[in-house]
VEXDREN-2710 file (C-alpha; in Angstrom, 1 decimal):
% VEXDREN-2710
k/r/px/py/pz
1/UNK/2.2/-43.3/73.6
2/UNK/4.3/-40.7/72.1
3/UNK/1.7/-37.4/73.4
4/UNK/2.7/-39.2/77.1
5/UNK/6.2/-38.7/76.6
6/UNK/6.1/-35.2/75.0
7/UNK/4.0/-34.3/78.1
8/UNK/6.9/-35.8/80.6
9/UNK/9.7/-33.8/79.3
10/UNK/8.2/-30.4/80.2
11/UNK/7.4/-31.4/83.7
12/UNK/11.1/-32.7/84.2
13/UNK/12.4/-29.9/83.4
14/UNK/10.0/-28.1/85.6
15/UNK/11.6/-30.2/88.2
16/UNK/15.1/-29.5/87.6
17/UNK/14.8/-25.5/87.6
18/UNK/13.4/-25.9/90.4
19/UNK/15.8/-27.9/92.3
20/UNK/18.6/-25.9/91.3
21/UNK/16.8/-22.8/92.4
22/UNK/16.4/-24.3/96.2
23/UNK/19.9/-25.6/95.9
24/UNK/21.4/-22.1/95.1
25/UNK/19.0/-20.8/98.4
26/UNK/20.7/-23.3/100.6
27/UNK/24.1/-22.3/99.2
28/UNK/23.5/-18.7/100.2
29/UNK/22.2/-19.6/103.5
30/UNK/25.4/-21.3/104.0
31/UNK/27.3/-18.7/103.4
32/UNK/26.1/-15.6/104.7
33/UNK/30.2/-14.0/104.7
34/UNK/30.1/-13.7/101.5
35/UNK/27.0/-11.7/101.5
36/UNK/28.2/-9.5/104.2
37/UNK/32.0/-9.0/102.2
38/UNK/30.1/-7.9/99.2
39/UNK/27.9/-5.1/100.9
40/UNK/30.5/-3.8/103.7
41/UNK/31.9/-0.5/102.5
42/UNK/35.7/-0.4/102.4
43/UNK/37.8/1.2/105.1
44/UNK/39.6/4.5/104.1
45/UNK/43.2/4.1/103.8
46/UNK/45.2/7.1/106.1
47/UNK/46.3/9.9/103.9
48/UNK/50.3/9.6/102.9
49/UNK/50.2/13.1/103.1
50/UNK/49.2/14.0/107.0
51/UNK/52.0/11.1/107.9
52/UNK/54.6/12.9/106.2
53/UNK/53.5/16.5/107.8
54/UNK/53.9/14.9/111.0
55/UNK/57.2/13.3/110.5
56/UNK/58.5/16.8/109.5
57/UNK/57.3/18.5/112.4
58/UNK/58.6/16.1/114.7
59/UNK/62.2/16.0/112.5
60/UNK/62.1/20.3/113.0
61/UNK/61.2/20.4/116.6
62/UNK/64.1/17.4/117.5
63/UNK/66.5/19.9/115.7
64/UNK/65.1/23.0/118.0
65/UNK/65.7/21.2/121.3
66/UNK/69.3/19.7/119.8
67/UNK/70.2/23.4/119.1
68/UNK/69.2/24.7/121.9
69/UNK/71.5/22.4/124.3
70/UNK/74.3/23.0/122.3
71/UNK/73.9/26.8/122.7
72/UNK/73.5/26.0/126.4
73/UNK/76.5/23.7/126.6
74/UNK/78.4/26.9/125.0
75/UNK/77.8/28.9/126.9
76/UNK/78.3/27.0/130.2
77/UNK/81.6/26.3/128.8
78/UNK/82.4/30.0/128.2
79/UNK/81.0/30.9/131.8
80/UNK/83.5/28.3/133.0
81/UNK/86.5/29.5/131.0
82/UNK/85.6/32.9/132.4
83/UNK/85.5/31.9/136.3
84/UNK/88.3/29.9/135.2
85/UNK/90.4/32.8/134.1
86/UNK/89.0/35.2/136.9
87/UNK/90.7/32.7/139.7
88/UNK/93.4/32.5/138.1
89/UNK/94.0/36.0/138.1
90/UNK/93.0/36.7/141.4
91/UNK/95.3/33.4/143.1
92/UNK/98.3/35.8/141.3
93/UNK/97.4/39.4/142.2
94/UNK/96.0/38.8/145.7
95/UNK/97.7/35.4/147.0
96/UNK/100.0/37.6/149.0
97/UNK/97.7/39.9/150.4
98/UNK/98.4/38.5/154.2
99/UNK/102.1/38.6/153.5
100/UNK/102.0/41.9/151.8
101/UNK/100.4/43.2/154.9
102/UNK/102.3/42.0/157.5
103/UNK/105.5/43.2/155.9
104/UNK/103.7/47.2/155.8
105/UNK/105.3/47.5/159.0
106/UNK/108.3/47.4/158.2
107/UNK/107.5/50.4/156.0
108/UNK/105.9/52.3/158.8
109/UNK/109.4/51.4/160.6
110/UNK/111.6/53.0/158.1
111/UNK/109.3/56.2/157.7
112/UNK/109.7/56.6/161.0
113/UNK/113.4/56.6/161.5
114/UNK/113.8/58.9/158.6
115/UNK/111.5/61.5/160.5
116/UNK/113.4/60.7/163.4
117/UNK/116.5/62.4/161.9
118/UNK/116.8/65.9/162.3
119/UNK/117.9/68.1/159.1
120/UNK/120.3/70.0/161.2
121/UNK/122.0/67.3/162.2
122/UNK/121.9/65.7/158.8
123/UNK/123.6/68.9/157.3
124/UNK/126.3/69.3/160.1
125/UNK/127.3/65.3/160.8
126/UNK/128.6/63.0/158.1
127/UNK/127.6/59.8/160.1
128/UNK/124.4/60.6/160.8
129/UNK/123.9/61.9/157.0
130/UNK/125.0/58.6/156.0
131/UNK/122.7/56.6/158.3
132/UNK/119.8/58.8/156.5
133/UNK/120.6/58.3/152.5
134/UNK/120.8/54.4/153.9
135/UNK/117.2/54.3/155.6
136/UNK/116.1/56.3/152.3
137/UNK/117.6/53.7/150.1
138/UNK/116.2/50.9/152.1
139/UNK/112.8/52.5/152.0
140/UNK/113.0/53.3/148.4
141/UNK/114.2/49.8/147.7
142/UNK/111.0/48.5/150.2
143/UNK/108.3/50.4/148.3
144/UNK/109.7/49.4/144.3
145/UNK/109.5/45.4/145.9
146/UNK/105.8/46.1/146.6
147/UNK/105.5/48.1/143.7
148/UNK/106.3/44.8/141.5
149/UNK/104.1/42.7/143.2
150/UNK/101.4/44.9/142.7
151/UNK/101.0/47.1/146.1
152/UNK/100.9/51.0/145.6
153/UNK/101.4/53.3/148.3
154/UNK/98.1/55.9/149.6
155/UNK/99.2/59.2/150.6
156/UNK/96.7/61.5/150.2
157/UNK/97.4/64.5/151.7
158/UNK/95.6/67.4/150.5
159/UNK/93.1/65.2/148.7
160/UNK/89.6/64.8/149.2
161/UNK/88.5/62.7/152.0
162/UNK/87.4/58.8/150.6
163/UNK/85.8/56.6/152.9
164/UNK/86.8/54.0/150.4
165/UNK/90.5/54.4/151.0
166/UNK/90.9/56.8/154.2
167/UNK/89.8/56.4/157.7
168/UNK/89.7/59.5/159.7
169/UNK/91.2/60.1/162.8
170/UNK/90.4/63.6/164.1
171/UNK/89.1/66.8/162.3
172/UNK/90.7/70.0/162.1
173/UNK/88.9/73.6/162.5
174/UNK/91.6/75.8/162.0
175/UNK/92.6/75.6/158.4
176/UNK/92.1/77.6/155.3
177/UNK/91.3/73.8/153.3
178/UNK/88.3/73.2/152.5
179/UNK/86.0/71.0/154.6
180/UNK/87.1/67.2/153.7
181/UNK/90.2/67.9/152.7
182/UNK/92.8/65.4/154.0
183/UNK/95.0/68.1/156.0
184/UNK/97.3/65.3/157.4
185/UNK/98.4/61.3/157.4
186/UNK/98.7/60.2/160.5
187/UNK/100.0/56.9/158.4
188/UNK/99.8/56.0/155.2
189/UNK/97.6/53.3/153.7
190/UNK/98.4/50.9/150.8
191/UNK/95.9/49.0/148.1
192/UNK/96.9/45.7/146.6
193/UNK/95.5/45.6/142.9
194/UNK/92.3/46.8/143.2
195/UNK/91.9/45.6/146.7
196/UNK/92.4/47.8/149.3
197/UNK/94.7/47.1/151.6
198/UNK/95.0/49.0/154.6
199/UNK/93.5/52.1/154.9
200/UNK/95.0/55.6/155.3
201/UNK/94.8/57.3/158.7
202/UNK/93.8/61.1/158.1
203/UNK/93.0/64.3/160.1
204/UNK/90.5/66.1/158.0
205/UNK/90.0/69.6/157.6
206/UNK/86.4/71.1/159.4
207/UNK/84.5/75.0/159.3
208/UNK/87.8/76.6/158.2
209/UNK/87.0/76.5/154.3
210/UNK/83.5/77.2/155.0
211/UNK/84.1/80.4/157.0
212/UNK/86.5/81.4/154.5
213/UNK/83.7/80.8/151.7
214/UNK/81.3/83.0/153.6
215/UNK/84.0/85.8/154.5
216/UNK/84.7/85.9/150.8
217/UNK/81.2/86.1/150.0
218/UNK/79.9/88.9/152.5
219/UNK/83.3/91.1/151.1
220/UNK/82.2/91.1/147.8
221/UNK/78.6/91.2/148.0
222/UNK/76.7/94.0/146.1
223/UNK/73.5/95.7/146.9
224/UNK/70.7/93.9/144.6
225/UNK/69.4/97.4/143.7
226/UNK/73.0/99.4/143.4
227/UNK/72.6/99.6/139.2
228/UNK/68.8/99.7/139.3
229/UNK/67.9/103.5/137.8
230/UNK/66.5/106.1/140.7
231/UNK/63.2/106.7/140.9
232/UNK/61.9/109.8/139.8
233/UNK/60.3/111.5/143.0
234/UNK/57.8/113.7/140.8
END
């Protein structure tokens, strides 16, 4: 009786190993996640140190473009100031340019009564003397208002012929000036800062000063070979 239990024991616990083996089975079957989490590899975590590279770069090129307005709101303030200043000066030196010309007649007027006046007469009547020192004032008086505001007077007799300031009316052969010289104003011209105003009406000079040249040249002209040594005839 005792040999049959002895001989049970083993068997049961034959039994029970195997049970719990096909228990832990089904458990894994179950549960295949957990079989999965343990052999997945792990993800790679970004590198602290790339983020930070870009975050500079980003940081340095919002400063460049930041800069770079301001330097171009500077300077568009500065061009302004500039155009600003520019107007300003040109409203006070040239505002009066229509006026300013209009009232050159009035200059023309007195120039011409002056020339008018005869010396002789001047010299040998009071009244008419006195009528000329009062024109000459007047004009005098005339040419120191335009003066302060700016307008200077063009005669340029005697001077080189400008296109810039002179306008020529006739030319002139017989003359010992040069050829462009300005030999006489038919009227004077004026310029209003640097403006010009109303250009000077000239005779200019033409073949005289060129003849002259050539006369002057053929008078002292040498012979090419007057110092050169003789030949020797033997």
């Amino acid at each position: 009786m005792q040999d049959e239990t002895e001989r049970a024991e083993p068997e049961t616990d034959a039994a029970a190993s195997a049970a719990g083996r096909d228990a832990d089975a089904a458990a894994e079957a179950e549960d295949p996640a957990a079989e999965a989490d343990g052999d997945a590899p792990e993800e790679a975590a970004p590198d602290e140190g790339d983020t930070d590279d870009a975050d500079a770069d980003e940081e340095v090129s919002g400063e460049a473009a930041l800069k770079d307005q301001l330097l171009r709101a500077l300077a568009d303030a500065e061009n302004a100031r500039r155009r600003a200043r520019k107007d300003v000066y040109e409203a006070r030196t040239y505002a009066i340019s229509r006026f300013a010309e209009d009232l050159l007649g009035v200059a023309d007027n007195l120039g011409r009564a002056l020339e008018s006046i005869p010396d002789e007469r001047r010299e040998s009547d009071e009244a008419v003397k006195a009528i000329a020192d009062g024109i000459e004032m007047t004009a005098r008086e005339f040419e120191s208002v335009l003066g302060r505001h700016g307008i200077s007077r063009i005669d340029p007799l005697g001077e080189k012929f400008d296109y810039n300031l002179h306008q020529a009316l006739f030319e002139t052969a017989d003359t010992d000036q040069p050829d462009g010289t300005v030999v006489q104003v038919a009227q004077t011209g004026y310029r209003i800062g640097d403006r010009l105003l109303r250009a000077a009406m000239v005779g200019v000079a033409k073949g005289g000063g060129r003849e002259a040249a050539e006369g002057d040249a053929g008078v002292d002209a040498a012979p090419e070979d007057a110092d050169a040594p003789a030949e020797d005839p033997s």
